[in-house]
PDB file of N, H, CA, C and O in Angstrom:
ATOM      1  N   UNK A   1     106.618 100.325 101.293  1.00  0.00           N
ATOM      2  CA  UNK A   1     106.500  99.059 100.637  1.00  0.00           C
ATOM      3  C   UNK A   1     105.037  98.714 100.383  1.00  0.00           C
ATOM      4  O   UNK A   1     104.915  98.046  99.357  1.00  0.00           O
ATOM      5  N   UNK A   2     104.060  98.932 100.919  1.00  0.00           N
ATOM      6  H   UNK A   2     104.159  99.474 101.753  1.00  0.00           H
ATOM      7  CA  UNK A   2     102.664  98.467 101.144  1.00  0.00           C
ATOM      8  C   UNK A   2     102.097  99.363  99.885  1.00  0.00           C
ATOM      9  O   UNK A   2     101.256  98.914  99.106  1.00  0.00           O
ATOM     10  N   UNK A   3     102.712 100.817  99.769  1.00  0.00           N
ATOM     11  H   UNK A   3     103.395 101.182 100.403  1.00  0.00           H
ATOM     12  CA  UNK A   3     102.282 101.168  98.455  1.00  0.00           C
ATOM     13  C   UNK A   3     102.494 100.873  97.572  1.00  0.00           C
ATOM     14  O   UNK A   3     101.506 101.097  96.872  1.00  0.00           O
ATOM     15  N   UNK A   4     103.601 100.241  96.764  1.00  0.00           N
ATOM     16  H   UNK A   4     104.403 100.058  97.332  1.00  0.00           H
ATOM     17  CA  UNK A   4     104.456  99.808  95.996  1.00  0.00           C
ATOM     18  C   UNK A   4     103.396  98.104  95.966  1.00  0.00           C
ATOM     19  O   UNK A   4     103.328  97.680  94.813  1.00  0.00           O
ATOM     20  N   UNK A   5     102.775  97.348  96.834  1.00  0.00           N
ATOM     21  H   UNK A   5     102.830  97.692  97.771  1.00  0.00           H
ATOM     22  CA  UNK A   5     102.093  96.632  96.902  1.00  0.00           C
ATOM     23  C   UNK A   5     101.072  96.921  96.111  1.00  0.00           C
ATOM     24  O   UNK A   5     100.854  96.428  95.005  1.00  0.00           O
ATOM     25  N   UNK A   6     100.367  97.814  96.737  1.00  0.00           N
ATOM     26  H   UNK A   6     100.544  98.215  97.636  1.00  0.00           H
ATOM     27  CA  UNK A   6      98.702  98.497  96.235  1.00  0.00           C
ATOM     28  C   UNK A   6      99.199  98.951  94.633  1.00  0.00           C
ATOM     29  O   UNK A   6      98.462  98.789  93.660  1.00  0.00           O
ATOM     30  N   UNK A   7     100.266  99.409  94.567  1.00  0.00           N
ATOM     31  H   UNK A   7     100.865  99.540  95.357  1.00  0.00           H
ATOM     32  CA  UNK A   7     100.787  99.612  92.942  1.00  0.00           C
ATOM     33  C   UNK A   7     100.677  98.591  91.659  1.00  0.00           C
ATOM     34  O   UNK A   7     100.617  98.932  90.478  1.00  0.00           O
ATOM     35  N   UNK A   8     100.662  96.961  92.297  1.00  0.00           N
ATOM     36  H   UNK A   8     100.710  96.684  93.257  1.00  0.00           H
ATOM     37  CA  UNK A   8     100.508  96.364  91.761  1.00  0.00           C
ATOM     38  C   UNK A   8     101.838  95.299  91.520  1.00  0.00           C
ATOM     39  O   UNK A   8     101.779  94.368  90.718  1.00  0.00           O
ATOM     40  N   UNK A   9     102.856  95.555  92.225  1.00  0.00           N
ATOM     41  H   UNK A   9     102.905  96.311  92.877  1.00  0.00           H
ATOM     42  CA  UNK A   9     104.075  94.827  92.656  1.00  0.00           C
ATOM     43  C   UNK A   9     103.930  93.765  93.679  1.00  0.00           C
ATOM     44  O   UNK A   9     104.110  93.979  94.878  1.00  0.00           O
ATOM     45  N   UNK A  10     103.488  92.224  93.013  1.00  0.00           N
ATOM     46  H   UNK A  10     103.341  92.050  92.039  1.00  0.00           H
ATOM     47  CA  UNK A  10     102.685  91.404  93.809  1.00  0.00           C
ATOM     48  C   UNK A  10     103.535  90.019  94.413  1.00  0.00           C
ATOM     49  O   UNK A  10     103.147  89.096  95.129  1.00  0.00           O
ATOM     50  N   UNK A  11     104.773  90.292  93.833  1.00  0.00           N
ATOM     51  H   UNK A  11     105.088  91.042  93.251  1.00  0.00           H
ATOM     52  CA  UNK A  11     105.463  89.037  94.224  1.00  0.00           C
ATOM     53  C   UNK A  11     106.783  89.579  95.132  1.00  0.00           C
ATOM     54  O   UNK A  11     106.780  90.715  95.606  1.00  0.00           O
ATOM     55  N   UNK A  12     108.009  88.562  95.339  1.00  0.00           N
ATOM     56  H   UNK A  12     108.012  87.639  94.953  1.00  0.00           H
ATOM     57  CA  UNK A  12     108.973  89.329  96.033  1.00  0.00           C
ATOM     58  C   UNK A  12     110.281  89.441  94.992  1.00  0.00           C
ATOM     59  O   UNK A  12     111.353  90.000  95.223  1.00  0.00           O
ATOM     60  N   UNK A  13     109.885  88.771  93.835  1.00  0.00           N
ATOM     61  H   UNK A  13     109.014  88.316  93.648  1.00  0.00           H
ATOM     62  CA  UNK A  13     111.113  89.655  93.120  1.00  0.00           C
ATOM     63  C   UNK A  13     110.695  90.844  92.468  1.00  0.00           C
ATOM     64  O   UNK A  13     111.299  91.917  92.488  1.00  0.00           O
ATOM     65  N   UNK A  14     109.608  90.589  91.878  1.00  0.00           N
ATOM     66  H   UNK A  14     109.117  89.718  91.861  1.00  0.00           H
ATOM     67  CA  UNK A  14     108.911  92.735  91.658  1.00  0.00           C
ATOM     68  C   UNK A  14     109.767  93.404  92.394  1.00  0.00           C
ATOM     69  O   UNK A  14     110.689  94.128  92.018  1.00  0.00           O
ATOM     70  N   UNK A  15     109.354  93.079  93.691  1.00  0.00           N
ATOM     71  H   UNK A  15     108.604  92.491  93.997  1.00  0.00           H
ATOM     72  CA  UNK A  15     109.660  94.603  94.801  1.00  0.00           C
ATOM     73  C   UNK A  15     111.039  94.366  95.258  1.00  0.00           C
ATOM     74  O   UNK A  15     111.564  95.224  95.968  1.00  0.00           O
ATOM     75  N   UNK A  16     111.639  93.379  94.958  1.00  0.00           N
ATOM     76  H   UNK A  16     111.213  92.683  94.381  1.00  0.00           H
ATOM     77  CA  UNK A  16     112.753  93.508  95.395  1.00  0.00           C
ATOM     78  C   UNK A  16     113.915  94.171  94.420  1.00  0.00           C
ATOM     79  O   UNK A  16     114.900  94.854  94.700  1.00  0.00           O
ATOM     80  N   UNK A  17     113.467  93.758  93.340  1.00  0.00           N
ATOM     81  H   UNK A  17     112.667  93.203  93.112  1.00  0.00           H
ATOM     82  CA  UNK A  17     113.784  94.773  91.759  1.00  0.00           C
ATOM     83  C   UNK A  17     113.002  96.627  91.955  1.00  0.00           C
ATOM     84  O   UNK A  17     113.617  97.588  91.493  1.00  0.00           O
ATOM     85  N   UNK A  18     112.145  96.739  92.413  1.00  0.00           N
ATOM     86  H   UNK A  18     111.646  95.958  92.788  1.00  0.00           H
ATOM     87  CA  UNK A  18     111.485  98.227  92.624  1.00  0.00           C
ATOM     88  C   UNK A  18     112.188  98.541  93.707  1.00  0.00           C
ATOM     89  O   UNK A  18     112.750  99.632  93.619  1.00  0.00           O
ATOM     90  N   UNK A  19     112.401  97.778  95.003  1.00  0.00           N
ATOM     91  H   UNK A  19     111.944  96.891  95.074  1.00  0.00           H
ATOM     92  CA  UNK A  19     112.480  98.528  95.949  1.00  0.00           C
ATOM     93  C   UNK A  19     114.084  98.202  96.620  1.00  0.00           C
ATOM     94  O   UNK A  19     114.359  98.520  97.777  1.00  0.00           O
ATOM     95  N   UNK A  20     114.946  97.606  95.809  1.00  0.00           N
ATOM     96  H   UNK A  20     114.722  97.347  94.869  1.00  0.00           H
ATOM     97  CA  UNK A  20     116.631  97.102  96.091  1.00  0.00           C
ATOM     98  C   UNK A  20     115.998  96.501  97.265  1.00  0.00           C
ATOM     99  O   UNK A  20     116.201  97.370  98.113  1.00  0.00           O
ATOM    100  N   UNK A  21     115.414  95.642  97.795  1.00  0.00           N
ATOM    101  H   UNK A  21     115.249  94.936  97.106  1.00  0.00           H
ATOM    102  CA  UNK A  21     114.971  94.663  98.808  1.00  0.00           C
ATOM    103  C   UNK A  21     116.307  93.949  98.696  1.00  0.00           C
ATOM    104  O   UNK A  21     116.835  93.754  97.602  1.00  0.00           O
ATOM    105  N   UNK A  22     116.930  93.501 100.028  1.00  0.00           N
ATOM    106  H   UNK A  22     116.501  93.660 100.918  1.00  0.00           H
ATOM    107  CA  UNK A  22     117.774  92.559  99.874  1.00  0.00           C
ATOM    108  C   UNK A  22     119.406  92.952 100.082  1.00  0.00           C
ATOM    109  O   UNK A  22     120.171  92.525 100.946  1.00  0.00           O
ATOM    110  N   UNK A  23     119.667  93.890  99.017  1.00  0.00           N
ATOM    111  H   UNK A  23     119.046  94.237  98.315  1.00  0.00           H
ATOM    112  CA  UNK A  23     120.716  94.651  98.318  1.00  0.00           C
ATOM    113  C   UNK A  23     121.309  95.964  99.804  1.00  0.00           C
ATOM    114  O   UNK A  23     122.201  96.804  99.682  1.00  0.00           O
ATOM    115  N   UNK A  24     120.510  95.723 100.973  1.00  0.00           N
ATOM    116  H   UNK A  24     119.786  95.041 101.072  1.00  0.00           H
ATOM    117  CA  UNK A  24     121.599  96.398 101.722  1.00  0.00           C
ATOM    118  C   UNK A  24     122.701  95.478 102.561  1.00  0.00           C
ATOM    119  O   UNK A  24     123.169  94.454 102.062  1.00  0.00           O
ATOM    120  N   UNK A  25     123.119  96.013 104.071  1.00  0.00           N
ATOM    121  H   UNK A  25     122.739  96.845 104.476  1.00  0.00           H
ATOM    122  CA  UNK A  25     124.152  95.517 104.736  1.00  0.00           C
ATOM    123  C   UNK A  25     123.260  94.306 105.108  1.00  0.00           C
ATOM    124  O   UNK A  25     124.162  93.514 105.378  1.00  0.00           O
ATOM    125  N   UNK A  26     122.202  93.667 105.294  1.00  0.00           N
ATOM    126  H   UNK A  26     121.469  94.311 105.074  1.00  0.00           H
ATOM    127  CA  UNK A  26     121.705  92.625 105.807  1.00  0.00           C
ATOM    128  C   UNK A  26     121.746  91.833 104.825  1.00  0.00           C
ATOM    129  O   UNK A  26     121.477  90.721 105.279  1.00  0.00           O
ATOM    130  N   UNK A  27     121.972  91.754 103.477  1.00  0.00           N
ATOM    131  H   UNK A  27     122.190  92.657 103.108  1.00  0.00           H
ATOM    132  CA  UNK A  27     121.592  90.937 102.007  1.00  0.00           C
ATOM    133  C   UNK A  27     120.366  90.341 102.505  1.00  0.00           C
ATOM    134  O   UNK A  27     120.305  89.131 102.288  1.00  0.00           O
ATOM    135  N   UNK A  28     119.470  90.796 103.050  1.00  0.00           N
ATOM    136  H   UNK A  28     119.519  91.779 103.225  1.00  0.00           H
ATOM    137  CA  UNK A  28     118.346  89.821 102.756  1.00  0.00           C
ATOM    138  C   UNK A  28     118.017  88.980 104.398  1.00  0.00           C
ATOM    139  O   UNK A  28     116.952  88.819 104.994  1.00  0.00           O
ATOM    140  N   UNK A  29     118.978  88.702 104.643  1.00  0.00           N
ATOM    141  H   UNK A  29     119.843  88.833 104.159  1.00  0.00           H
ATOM    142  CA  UNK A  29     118.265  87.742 105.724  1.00  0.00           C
ATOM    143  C   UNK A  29     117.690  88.178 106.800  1.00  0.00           C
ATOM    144  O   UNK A  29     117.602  87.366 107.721  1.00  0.00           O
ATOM    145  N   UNK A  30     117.132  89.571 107.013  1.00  0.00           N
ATOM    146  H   UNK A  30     117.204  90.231 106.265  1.00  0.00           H
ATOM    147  CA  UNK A  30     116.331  90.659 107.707  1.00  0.00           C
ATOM    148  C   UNK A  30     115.620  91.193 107.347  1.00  0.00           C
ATOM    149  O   UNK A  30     115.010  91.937 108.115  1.00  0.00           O
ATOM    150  N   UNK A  31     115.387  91.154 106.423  1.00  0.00           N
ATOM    151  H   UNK A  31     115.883  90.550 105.799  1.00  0.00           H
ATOM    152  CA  UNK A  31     114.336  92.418 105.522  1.00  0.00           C
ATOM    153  C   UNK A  31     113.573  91.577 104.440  1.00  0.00           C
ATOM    154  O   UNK A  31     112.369  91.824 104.362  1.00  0.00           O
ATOM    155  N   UNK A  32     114.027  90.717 103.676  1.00  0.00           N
ATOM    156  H   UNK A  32     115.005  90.517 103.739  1.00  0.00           H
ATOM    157  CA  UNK A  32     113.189  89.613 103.088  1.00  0.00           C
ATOM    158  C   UNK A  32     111.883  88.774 103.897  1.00  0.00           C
ATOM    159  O   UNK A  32     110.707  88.620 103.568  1.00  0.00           O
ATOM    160  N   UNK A  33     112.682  88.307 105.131  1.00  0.00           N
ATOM    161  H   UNK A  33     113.637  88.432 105.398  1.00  0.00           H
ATOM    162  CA  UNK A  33     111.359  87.851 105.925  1.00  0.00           C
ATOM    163  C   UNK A  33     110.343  88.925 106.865  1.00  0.00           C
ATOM    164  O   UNK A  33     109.445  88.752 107.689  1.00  0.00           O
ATOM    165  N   UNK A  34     110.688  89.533 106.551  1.00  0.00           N
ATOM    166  H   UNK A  34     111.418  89.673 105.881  1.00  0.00           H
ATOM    167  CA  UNK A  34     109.595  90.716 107.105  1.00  0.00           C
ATOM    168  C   UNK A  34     109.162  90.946 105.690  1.00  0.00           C
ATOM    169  O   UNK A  34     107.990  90.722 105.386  1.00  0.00           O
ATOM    170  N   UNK A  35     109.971  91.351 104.856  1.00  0.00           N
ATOM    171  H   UNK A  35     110.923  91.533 105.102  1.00  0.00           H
ATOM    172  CA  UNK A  35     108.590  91.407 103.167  1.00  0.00           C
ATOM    173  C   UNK A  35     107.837  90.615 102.934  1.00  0.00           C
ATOM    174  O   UNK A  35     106.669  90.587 102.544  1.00  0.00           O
ATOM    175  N   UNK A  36     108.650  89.858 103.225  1.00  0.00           N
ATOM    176  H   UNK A  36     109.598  89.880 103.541  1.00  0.00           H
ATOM    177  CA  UNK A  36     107.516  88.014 102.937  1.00  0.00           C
ATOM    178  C   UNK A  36     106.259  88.264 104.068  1.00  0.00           C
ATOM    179  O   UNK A  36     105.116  88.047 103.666  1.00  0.00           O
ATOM    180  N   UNK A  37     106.403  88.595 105.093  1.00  0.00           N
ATOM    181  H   UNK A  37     107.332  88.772 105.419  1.00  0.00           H
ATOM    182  CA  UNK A  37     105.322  88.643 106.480  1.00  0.00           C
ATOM    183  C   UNK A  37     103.833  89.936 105.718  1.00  0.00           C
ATOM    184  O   UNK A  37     102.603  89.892 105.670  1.00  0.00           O
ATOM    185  N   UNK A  38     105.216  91.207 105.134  1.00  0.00           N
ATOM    186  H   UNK A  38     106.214  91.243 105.173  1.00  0.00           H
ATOM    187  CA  UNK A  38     103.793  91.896 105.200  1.00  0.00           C
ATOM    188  C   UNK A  38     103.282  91.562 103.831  1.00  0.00           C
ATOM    189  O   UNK A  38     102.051  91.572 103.805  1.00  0.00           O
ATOM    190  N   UNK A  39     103.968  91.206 102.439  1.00  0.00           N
ATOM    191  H   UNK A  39     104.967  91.198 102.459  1.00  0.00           H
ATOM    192  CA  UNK A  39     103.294  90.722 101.146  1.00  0.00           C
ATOM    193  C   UNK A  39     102.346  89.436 101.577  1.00  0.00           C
ATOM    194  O   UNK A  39     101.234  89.132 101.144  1.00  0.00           O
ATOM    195  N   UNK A  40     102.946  88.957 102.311  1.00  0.00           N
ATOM    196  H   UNK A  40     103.849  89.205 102.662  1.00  0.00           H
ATOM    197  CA  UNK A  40     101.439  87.676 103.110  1.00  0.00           C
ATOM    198  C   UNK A  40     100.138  88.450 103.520  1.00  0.00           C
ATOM    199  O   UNK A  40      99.062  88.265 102.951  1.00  0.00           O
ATOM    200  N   UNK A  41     100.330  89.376 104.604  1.00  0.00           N
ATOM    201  H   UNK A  41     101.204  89.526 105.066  1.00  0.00           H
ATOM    202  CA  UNK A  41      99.086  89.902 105.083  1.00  0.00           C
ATOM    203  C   UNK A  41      98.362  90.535 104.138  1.00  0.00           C
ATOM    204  O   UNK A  41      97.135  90.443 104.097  1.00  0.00           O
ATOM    205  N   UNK A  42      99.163  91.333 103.174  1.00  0.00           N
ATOM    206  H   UNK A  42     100.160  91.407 103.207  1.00  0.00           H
ATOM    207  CA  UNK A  42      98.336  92.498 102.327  1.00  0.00           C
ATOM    208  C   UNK A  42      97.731  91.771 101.235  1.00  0.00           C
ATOM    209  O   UNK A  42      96.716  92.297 100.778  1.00  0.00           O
ATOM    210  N   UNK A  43      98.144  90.590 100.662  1.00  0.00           N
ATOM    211  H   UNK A  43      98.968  90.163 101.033  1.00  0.00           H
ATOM    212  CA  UNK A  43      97.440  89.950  99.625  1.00  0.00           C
ATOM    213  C   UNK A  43      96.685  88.595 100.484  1.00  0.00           C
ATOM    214  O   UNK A  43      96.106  87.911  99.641  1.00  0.00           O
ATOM    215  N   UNK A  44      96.538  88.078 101.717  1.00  0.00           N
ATOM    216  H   UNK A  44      97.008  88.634 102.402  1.00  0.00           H
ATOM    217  CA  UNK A  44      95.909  87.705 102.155  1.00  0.00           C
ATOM    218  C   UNK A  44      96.181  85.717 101.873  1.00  0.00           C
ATOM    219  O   UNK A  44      95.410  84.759 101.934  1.00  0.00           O
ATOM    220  N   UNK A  45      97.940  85.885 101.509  1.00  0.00           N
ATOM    221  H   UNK A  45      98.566  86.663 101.459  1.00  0.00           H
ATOM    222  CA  UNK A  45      98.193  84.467 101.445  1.00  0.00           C
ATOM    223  C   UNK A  45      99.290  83.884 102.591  1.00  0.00           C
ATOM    224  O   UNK A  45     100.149  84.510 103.212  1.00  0.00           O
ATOM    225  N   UNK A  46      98.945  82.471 102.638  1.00  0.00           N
ATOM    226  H   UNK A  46      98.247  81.962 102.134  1.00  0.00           H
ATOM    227  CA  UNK A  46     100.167  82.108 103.954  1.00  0.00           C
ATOM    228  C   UNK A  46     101.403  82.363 103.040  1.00  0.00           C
ATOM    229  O   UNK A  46     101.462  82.173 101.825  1.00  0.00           O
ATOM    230  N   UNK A  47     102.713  82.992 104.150  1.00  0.00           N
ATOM    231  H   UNK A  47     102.665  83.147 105.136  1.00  0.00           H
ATOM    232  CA  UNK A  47     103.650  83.030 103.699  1.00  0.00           C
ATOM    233  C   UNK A  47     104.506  81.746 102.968  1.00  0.00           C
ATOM    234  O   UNK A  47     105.385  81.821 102.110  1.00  0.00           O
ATOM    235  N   UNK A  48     104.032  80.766 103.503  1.00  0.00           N
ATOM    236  H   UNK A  48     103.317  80.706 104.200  1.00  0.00           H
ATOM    237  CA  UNK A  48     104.360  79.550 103.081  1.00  0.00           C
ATOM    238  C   UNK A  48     104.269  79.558 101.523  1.00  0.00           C
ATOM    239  O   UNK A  48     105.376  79.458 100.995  1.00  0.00           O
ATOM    240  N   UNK A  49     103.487  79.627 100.883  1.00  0.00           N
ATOM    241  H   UNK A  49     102.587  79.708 101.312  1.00  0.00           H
ATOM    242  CA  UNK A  49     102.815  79.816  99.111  1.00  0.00           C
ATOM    243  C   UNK A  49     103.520  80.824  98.480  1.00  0.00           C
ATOM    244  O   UNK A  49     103.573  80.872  97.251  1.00  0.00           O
ATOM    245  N   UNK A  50     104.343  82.044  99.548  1.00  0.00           N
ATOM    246  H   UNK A  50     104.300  82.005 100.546  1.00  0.00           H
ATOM    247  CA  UNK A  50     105.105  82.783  98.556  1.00  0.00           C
ATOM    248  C   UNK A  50     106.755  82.563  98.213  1.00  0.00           C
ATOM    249  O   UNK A  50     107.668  82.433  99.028  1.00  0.00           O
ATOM    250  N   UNK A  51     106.798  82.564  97.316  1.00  0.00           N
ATOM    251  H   UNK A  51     106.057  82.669  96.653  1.00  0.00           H
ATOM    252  CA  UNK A  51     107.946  82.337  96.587  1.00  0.00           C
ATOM    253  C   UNK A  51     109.159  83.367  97.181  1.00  0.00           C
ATOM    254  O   UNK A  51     109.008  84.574  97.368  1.00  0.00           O
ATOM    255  N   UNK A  52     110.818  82.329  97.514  1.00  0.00           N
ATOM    256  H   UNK A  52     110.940  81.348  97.361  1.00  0.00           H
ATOM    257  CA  UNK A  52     111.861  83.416  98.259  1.00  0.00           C
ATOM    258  C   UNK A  52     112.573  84.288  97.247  1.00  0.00           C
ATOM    259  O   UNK A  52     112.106  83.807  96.215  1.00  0.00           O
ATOM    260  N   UNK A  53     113.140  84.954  96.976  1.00  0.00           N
ATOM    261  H   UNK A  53     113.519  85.344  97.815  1.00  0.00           H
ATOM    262  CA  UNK A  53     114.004  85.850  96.016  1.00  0.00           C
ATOM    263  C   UNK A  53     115.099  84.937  95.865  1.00  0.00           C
ATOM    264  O   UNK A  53     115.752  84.411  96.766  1.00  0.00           O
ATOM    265  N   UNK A  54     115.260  84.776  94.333  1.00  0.00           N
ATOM    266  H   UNK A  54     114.730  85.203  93.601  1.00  0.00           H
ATOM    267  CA  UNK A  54     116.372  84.370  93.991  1.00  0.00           C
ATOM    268  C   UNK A  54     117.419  84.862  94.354  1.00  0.00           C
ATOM    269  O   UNK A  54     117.724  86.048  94.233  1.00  0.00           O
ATOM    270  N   UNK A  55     118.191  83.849  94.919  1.00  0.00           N
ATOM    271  H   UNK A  55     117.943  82.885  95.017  1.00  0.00           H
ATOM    272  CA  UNK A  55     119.731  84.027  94.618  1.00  0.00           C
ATOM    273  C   UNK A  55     120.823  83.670  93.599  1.00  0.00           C
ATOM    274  O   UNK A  55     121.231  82.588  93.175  1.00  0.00           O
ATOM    275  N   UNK A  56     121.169  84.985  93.340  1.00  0.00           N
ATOM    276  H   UNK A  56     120.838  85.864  93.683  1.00  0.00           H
ATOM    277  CA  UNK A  56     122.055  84.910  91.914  1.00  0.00           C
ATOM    278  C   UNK A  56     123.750  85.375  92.469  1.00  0.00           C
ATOM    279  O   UNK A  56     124.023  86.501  92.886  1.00  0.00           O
ATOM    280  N   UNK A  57     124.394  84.636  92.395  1.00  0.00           N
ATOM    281  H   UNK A  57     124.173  83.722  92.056  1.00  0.00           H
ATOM    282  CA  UNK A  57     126.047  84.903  92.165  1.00  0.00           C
ATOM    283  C   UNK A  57     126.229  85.843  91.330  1.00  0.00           C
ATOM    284  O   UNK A  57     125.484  86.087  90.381  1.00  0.00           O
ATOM    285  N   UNK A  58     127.759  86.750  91.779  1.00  0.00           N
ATOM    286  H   UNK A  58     128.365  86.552  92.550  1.00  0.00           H
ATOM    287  CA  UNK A  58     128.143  86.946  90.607  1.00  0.00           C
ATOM    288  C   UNK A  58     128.043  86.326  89.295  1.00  0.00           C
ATOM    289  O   UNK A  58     127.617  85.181  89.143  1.00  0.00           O
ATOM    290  N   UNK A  59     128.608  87.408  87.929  1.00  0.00           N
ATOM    291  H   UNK A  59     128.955  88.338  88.052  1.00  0.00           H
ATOM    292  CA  UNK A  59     128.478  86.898  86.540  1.00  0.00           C
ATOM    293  C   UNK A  59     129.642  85.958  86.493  1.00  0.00           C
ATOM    294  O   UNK A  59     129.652  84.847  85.964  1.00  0.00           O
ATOM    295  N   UNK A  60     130.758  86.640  87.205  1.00  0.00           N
ATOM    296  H   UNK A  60     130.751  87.544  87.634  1.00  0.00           H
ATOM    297  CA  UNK A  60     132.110  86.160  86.757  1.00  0.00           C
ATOM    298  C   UNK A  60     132.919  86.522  88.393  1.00  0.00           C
ATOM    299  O   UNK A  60     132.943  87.506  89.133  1.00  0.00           O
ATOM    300  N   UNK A  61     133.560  85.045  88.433  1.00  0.00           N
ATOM    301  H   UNK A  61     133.540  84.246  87.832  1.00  0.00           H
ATOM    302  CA  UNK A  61     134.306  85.228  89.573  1.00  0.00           C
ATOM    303  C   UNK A  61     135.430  86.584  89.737  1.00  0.00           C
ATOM    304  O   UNK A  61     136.176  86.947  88.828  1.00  0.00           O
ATOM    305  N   UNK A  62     135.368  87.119  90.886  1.00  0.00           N
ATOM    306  H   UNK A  62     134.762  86.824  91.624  1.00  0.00           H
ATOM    307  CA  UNK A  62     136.454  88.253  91.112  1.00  0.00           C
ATOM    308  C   UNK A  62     137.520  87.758  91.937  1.00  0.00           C
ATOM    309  O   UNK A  62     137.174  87.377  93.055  1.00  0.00           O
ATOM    310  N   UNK A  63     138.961  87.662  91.587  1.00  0.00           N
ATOM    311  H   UNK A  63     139.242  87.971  90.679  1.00  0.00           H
ATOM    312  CA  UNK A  63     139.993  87.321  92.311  1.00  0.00           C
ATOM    313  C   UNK A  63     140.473  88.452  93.901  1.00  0.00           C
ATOM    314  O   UNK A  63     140.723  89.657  93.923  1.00  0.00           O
ATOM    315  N   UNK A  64     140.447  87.548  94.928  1.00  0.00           N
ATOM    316  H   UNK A  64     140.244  86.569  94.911  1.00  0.00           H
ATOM    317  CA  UNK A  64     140.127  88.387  96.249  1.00  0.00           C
ATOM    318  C   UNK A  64     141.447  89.501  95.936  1.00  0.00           C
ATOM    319  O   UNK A  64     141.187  90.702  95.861  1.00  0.00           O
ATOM    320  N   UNK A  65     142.715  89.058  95.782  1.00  0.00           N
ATOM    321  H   UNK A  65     142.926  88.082  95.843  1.00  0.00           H
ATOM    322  CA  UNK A  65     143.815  89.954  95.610  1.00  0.00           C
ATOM    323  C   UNK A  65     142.872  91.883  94.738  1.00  0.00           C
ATOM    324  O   UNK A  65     142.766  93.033  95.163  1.00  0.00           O
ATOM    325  N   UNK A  66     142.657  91.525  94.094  1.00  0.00           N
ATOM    326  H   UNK A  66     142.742  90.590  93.749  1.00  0.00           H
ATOM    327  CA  UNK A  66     141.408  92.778  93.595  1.00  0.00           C
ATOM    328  C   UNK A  66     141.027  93.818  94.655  1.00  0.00           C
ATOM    329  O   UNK A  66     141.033  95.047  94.592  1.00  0.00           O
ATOM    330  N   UNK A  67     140.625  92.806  95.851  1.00  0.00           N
ATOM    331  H   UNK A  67     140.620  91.807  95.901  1.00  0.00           H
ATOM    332  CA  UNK A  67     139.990  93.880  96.740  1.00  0.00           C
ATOM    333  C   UNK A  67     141.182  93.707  97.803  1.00  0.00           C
ATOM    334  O   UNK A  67     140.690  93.659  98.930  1.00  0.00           O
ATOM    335  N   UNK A  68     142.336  93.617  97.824  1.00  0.00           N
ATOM    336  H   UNK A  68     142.736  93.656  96.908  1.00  0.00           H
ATOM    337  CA  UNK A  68     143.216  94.080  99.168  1.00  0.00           C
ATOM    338  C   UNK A  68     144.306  94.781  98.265  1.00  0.00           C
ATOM    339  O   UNK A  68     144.897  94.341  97.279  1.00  0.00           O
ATOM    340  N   UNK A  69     144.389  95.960  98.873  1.00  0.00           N
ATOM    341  H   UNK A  69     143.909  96.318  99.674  1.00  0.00           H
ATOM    342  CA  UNK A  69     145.411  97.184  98.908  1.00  0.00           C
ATOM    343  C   UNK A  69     147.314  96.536  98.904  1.00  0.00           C
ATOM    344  O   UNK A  69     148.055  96.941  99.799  1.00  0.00           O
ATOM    345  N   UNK A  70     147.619  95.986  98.293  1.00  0.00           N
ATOM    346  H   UNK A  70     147.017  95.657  97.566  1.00  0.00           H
ATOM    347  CA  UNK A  70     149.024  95.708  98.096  1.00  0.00           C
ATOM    348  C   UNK A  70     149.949  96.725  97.899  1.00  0.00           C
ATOM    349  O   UNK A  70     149.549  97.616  97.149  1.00  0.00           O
ATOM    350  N   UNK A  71     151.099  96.858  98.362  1.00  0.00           N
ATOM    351  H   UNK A  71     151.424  96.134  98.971  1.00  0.00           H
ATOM    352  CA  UNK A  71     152.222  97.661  98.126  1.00  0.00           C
ATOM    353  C   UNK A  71     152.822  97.066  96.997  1.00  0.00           C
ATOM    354  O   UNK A  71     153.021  95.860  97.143  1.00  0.00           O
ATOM    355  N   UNK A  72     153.128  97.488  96.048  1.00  0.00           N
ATOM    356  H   UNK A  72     152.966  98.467  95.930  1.00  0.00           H
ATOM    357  CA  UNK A  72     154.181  97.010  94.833  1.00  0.00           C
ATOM    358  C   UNK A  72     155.524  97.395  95.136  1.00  0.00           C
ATOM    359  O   UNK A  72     155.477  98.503  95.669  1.00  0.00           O
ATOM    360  N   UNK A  73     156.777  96.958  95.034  1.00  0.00           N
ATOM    361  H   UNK A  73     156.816  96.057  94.601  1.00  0.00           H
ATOM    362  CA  UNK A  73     158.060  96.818  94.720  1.00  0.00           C
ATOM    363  C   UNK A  73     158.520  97.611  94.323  1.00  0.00           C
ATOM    364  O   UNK A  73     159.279  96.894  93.672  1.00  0.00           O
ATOM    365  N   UNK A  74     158.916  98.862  93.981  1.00  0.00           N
ATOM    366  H   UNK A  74     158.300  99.445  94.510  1.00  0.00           H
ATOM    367  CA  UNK A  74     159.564  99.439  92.659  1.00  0.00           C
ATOM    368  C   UNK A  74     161.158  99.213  92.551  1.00  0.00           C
ATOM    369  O   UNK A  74     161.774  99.620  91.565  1.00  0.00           O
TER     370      UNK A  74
END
């Protein structure tokens, strides 16, 4: 990540777009505040002044039935 910094990826949606920040089993609430900690130190601002990664919803709601395995009737 710190290279990807020095690359010129200066905010936390850059790198979170370069580096799927966010996008594993933690969504974010583990690994965002540690990006935020070291993009603070390496550009030399309080974390406070940096901006959190948007959160975006789905485009379009998905009906839960979708994701559970049903037996059909025949």
């Amino acid at each position: 990540m710190e290279r990807a910094i020095d690359m010129g990826f200066r905010d936390v949606e850059s790198l979170k777009r370069y580096l799927r920040i966010g996008m594993g089993p933690c969504q974010g609430r583990y690994c965002v505040p540690i990006v935020l900690g070291i993009l603070s130190r390496k550009l030399g601002v309080p974390v406070e002044k940096l901006s959190y990664v948007a959160i975006r919803p789905p485009l379009e709601p998905v009906p839960v039935r979708l994701f559970l395995r049903v037996k059909k009737d025949v």
